[in-house]
C-alpha positions, 0 to 999 in steps of 0.5 A: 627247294631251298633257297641256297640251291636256286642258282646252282648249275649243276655241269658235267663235260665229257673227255674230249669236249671244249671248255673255256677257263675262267682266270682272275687275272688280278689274282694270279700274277703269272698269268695277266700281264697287263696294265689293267688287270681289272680289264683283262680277259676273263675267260681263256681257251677253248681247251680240250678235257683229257680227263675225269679226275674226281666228281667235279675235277677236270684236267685240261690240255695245256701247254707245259709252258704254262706256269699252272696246274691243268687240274680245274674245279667245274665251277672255273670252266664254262662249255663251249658251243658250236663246231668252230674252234679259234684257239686262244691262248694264255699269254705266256709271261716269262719272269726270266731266272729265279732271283738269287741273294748277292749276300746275307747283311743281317741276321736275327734271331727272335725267342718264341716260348723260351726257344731261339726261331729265325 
């Protein structure tokens, strides 16, 4: 066995199973909205499979809320066990109206390869 392959799970879910997601808060903004991100939760859900996309791809019921793609890889999603299901959340941020410029103060034009880029 190579010494590359010892640690690796190979993991499958099948529609309808329960699975946890595994978030880096501290990596995506719009998802923890703490004070530590260092400390926030890890894993969310359970969240029900819909689909099969792809060999290792799974899309995940969530709610159209959510500011992410429900597609995951398997290695961002953890099976859950036993029957008894509490569904927990990702914490819905709202960052309110896309921000928009009052005015343009300044403009400058730069040269790259003998050509005007902005």
């Amino acid at each position: 066995m190579i010494s590359a392959n010892k640690k690796r799970s190979d993991r499958s879910f099948e529609v309808k199973d329960y699975v946890y997601l595994k978030l880096q808060p501290y990596r995506q903004q719009s998802i923890s909205h703490t004070s530590s991100k260092k400390l926030a939760a890890k894993y969310y859900g359970p969240y029900q499979v819909i689909a099969k996309v792809g060999t290792v791809a799974y899309r995940l019921d969530l709610l159209t809320s959510f500011i992410i793609h429900p597609v995951f890889h398997v290695s961002q999603l953890k099976k859950h066990v036993g029957n008894h299901i509490v569904q927990g959340s990702l914490p819905i941020i709202d960052h309110g109206p896309p921000l928009q410029p009052r005015a343009i103060l300044e403009r400058r034009t730069t040269r790259r390869n003998n050509q005007a880029a902005t």
